[in-house]
ZAMARGU-4260 file (C-alpha; in steps of 0.2 Angstrom, whole numbers, plus 5000, padded with zeros to 4 digits):
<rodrens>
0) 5191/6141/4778 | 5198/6127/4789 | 5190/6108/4783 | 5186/6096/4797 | 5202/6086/4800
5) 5211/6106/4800 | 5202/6112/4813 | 5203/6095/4826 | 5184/6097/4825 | 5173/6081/4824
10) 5161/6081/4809 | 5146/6085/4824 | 5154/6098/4831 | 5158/6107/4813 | 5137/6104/4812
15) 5136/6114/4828 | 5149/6126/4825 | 5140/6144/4834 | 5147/6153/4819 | 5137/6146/4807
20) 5123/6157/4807 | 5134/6172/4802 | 5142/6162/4789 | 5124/6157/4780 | 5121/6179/4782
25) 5135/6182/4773 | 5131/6169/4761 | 5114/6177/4759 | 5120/6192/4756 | 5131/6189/4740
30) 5118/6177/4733 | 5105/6192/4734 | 5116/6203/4726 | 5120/6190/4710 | 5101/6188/4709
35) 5096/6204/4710 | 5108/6209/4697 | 5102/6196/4682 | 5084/6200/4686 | 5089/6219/4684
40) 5096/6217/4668 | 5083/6210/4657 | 5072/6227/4663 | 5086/6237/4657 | 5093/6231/4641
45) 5080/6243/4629 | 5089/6258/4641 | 5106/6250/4637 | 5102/6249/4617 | 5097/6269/4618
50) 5112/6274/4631 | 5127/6264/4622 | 5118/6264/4603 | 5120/6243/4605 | 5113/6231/4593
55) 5102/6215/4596 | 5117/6205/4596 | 5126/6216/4610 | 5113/6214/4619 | 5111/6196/4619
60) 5129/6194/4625 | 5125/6205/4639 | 5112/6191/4644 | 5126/6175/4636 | 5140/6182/4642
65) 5137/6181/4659 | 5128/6164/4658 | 5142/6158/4648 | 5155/6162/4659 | 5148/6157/4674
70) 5143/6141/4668 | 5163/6139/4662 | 5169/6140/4680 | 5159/6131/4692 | 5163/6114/4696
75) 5182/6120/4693 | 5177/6133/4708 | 5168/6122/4718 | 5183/6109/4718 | 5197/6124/4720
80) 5185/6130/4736 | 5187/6111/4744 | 5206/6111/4742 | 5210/6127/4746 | 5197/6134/4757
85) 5179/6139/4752 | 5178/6155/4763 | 5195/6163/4751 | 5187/6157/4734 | 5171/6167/4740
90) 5178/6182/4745 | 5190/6183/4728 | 5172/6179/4720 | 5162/6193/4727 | 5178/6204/4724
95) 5177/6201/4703 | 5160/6204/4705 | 5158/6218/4711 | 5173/6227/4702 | 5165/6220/4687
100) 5149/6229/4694 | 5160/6244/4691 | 5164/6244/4677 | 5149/6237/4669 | 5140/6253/4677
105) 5153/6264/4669 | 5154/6256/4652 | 5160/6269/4638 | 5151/6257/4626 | 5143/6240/4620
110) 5160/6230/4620 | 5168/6237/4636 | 5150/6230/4643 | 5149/6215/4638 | 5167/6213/4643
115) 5163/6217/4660 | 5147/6206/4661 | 5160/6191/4655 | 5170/6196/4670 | 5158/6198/4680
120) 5152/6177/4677 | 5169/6171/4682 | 5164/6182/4699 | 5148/6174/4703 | 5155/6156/4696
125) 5167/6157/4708 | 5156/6162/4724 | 5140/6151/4723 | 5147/6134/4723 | 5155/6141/4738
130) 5139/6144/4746 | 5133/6127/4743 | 5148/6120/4749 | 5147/6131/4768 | 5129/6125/4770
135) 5135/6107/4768 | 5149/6110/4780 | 5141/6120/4794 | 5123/6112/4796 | 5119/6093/4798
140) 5101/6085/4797 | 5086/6098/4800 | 5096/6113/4801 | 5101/6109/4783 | 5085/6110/4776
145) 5081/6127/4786 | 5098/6134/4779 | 5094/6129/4763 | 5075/6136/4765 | 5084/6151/4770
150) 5091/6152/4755 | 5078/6149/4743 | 5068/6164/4752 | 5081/6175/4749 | 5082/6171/4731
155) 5062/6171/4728 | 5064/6190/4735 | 5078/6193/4726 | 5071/6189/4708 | 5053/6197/4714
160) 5062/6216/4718 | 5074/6215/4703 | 5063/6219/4690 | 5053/6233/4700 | 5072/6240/4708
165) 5077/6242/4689 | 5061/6252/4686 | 5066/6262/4700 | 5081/6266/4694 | 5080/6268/4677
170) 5065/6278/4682 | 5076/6289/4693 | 5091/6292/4682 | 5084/6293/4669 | 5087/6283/4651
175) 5108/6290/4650 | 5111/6286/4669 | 5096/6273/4674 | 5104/6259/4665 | 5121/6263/4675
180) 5112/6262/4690 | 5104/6244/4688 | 5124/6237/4689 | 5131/6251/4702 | 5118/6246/4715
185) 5126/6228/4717 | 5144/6241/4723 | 5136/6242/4741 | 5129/6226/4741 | 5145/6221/4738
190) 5156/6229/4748 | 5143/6226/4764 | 5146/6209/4760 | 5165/6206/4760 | 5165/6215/4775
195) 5156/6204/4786 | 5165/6189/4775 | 5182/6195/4781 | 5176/6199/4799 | 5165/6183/4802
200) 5173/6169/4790 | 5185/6157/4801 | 5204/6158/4797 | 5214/6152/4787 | 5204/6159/4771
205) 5215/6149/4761 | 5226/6135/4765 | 5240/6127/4756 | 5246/6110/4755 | 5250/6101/4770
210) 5266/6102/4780 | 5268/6120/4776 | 5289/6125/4775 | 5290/6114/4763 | 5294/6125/4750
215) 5286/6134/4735 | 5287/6120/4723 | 5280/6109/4736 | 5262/6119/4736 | 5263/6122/4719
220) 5265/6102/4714 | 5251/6098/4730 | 5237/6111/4720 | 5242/6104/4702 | 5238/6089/4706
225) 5223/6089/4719 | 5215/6102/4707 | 5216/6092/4690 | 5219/6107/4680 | 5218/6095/4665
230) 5202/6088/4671 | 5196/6107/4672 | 5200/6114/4657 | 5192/6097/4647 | 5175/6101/4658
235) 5177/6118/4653 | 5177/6119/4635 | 5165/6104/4635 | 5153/6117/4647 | 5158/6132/4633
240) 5155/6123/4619 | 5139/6115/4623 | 5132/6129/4629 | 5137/6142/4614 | 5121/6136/4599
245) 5111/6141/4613 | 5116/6157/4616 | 5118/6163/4599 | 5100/6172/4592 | 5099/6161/4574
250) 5105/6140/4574 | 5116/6137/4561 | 5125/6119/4555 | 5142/6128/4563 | 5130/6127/4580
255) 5127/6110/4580 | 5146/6106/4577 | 5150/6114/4594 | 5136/6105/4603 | 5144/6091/4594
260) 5161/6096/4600 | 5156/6099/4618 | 5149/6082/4620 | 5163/6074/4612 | 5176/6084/4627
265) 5163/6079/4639 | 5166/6061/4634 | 5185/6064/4636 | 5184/6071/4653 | 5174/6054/4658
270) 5189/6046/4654 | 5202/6057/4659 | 5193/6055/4678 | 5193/6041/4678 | 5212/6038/4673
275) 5217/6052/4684 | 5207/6043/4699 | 5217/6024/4694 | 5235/6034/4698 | 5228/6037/4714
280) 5225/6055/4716 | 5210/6066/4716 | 5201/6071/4702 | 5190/6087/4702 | 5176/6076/4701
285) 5173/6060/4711 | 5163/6050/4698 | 5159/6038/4710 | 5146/6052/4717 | 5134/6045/4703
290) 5131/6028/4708 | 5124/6039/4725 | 5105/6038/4717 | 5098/6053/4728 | 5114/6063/4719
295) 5109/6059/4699 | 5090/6058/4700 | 5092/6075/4711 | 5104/6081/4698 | 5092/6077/4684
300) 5076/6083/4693 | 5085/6100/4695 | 5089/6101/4675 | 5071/6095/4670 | 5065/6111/4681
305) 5078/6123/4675 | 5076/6118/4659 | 5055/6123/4657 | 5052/6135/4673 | 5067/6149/4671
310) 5058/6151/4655 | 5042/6156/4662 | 5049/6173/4666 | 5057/6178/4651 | 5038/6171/4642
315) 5028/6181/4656 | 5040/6198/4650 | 5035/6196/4631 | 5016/6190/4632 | 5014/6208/4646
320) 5025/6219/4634 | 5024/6212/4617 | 5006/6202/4618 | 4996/6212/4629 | 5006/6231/4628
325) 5009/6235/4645 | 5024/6244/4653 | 5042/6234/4659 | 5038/6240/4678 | 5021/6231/4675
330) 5028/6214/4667 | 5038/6215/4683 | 5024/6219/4695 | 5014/6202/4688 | 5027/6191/4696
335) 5030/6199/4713 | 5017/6190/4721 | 5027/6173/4716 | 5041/6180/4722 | 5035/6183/4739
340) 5026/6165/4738 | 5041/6159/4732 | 5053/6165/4748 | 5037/6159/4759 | 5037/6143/4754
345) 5055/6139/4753 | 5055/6143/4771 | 5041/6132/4775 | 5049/6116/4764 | 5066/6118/4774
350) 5059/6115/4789 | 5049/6099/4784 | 5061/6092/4772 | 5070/6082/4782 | 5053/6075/4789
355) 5043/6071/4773 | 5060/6070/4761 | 5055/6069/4743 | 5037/6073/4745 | 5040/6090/4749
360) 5048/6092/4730 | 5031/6081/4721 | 5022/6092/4729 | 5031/6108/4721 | 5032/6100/4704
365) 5012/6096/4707 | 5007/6114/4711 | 5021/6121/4695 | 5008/6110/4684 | 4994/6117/4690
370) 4999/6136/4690 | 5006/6133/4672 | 4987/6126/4669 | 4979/6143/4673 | 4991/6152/4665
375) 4985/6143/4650 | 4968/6147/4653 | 4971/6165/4660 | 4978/6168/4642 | 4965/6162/4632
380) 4952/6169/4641 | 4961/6186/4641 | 4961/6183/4621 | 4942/6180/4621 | 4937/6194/4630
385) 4932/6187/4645 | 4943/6193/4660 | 4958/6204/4659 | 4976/6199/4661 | 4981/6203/4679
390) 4973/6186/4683 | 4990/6181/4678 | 4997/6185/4696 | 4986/6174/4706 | 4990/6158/4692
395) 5011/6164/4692 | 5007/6162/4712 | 5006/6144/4712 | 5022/6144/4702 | 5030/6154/4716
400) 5025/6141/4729 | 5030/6127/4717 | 5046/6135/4716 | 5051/6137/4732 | 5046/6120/4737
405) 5056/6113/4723 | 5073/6121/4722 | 5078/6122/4740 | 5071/6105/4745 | 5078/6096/4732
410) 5095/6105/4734 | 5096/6097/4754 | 5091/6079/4746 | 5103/6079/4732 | 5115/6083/4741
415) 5110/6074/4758 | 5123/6057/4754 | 5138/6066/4746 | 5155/6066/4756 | 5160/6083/4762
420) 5177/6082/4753 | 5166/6086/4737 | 5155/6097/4744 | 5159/6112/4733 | 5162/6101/4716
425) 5146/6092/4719 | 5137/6106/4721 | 5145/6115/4705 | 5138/6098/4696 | 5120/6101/4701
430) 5121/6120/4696 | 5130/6117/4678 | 5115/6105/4675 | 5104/6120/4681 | 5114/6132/4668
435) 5113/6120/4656 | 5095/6116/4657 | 5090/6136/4657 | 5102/6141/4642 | 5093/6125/4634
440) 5074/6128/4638 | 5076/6147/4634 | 5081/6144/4616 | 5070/6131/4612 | 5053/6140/4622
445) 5057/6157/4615 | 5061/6149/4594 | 5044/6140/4598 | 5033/6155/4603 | 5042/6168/4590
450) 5035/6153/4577 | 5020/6153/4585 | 5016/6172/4583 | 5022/6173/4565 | 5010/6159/4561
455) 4995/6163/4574 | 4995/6177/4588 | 5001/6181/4603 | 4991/6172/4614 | 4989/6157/4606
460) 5011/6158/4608 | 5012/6159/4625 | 4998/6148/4628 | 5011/6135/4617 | 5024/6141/4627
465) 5017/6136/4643 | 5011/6122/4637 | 5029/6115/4633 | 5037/6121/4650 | 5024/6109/4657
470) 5026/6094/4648 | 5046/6097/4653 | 5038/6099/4671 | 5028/6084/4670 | 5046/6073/4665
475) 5054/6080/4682 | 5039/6075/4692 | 5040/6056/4683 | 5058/6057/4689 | 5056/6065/4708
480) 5039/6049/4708 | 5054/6037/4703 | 5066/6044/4715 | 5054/6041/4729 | 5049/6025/4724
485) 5066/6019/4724 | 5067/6026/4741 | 5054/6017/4748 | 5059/6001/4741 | 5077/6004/4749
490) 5066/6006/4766 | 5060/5990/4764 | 5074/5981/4759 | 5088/5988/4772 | 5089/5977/4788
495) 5073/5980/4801 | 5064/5988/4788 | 5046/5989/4785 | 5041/5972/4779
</rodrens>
């Protein structure tokens, strides 16, 4: 995709580019398709373990190995899509996916799957920070936020029907062929989506180093250094191996070594940055981006959430199944009505955001507090006798408003200051947090409620679980408070400000 300077178009006019609303379809589309295809997967992992004779440790890679690899490749996808063109490194992204689809849907057995899902990481590593990055190119100031809304509806739908599409399916086909068809319905998806990519996306896809004719060696010295290769593989490993305790099912003191390791390489990729930046060329990550304040208390807001919400879903799963005995189909059924609010509200925020700014996201962080409150209750009272679980959807409800006022919003804020030239790798930053922060809070909620039912019961677990998704709420709300206040105070301070 052409950048600004490329193109001879002034940064307003790429903001009123008539193509842009194709673009953000297409963008919607692959991000439905990645979406739908994790939420599928956790209903059909007992249909995996019956059709491929998989163990428990098969099927938590199918879950790891794809957070793993994603998580691997982002930032050094988002700064590839800067330099080279964001609309190529989608379209090869969406291409991995869906071949990986493929073959995860036609898996002979356990370890071809779980290679497949790996594959199928780098994929959707590659295409989201994309995404990101071509809402921050093509809409400026209100628009923005209404993209971004856009975006956060279409996930909230995509999480709510991926759970009762898997029932479907596995429903339909059966438990040999269901399981199959949970990873060969994202084929169509796919294919529908790099059609309209390659018919709508502006040319060049890619682009090479400037003053093409150059020669060969020319482009090849012009990527080597403008992507920081180095500065890619440090960031990677330091991603793997802070990330690999948490996906393993049992801690061991070889686990902590790696987070050890991992935050040892993170500390060398500081420094190699900001060494690569002092011989004057770019480095992958501009880490001037966090003095911008709306950038790091974005960025941490944005982990704190991750870290305690994603595990709501996984919680919800066990208490319905393990805690109370209902079916899969019905575990999914409790959260569709957060879903839906989730998608209403995320279009509502977007188009306020830019009026009311970091309010919108207090707000969110307020009702996720609330609605985790009444699940607490819900869950207690269920245990006593009093009213029956169902009251679940109407607590998970507030969540689903919380979270589509939350993770849109606060996406269009964080990113609001940062230069377009590091659209991509920013964005990448914000969702490595995000991956970090979910691999992080599902393995310490989850080891705290499987104590809590060895030691008490079931509801007394997730009512503990809940609990400590709450108190991680509460410290992003502290933080989003602080952002604001710091927002203010700039107000006041800036020439002609409020006194």
């Amino acid at each position: 995709m052409q950048s600004q300077a490329e193109s001879g178009k002034t940064q307003d006019e790429v903001g009123r580019d008539p193509i842009r609303w194709r673009v953000l379809i297409v963008l919607l589309g692959a991000i439905a398709m990645s979406l739908i295809s994790v939420s599928i997967v956790n209903v059909a992992l007992p249909s995996v373990q019956a059709g491929l004779d998989a163990s428990q440790s098969d099927l938590q890679w199918v879950l790891s190995g794809y957070a793993l690899t994603f998580g691997v490749v982002l930032v050094a996808a988002g700064r590839a899509g800067d330099i080279m063109g964001r609309g190529g490194i989608f379209i090869i992204g969406v291409m991995v996916f869906t071949l990986a689809s493929v073959a995860s849907g036609l898996a002979p057995n356990a370890t071809a799957l779980n290679t497949a899902r790996f594959i199928q990481g780098v994929g959707s590593g590659l295409l989201n920070p994309q995404g990101v990055g071509m809402i921050q190119q093509y809409f400026r100031g209100s628009e923005r936020g209404r993209a971004f809304g856009f975006f956060g509806s279409v996930v909230g739908v995509s999480v709510g029907i991926g759970p009762v599409l898997g029932g479907l399916l596995i429903g339909l086909g059966g438990p040999d062929i269901g399981w199959r068809l949970t990873f060969l319905v994202n084929v169509p998806l796919g294919i529908i989506t790099l059609i309209m990519a390659f018919a709508w996306f502006p040319r060049p896809l890619l682009r090479g180093a400037p003053g093409s004719g150059r020669g060969v060696a020319h482009q090849v010295r012009y990527l080597w250094r403008s992507l920081d290769p180095i500065g890619s593989l440090l960031l990677g490993l330091a991603v793997f191996a802070m990330l690999l305790p948490f996906m393993e099912a049992h801690t061991t003191p070889l686990s902590w070594l790696w987070l050890a390791a991992g935050l040892g390489l993170l500390a060398v990729w500081v420094r190699w940055e900001r060494f690569y930046a002092r011989l004057g060329r770019s480095p992958m990550v501009d880490l001037n981006i966090f003095a911008t304040r709306s950038f790091t208390n974005g960025s941490l807001i944005m982990m704190l959430y991750f870290t305690g919400m994603t595990s709501i879903w996984v919680l919800v799963a066990l208490y319905i199944q393990e805690g109370v005995g209902k079916t899969a189909l019905q575990a999914g059924l409790v959260s569709m009505p957060s879903a839906l609010l989730s998608a209403v509200s995320a279009n509502w925020a977007g188009k306020r955001v830019a009026r009311y700014g970091r309010k919108v996201v207090i707000g969110g962080l307020c009702c996720a507090v609330l609605g985790l409150s009444l699940c607490i209750s819900v869950i207690l009272l269920h245990a006593g006798g009093y009213i029956s679980p169902w009251w679940l959807m109407p607590a998970l409800a507030l969540v689903g408003l919380a979270q589509g006022s939350v993770i849109s919003p606060n996406q269009t804020l964080t990113l609001a200051e940062v230069p377009l030239a590091y659209a991509g790798s920013s964005g990448a930053i914000m969702q490595t947090g995000q991956r970090i922060g979910t691999s992080v809070g599902i393995a310490m909620i989850t080891a705290a409620v499987f104590t809590l039912v060895e030691v008490a019961s079931w509801p007394v677990a997730a009512a503990g679980g809940f609990a400590i998704i709450a108190l991680v709420v509460i410290a992003a709300l502290a933080v989003a408070i602080k952002d604001q206040r710091e927002r203010v105070a700039a107000r006041k301070s800036a020439p002609g400000g409020p006194a």
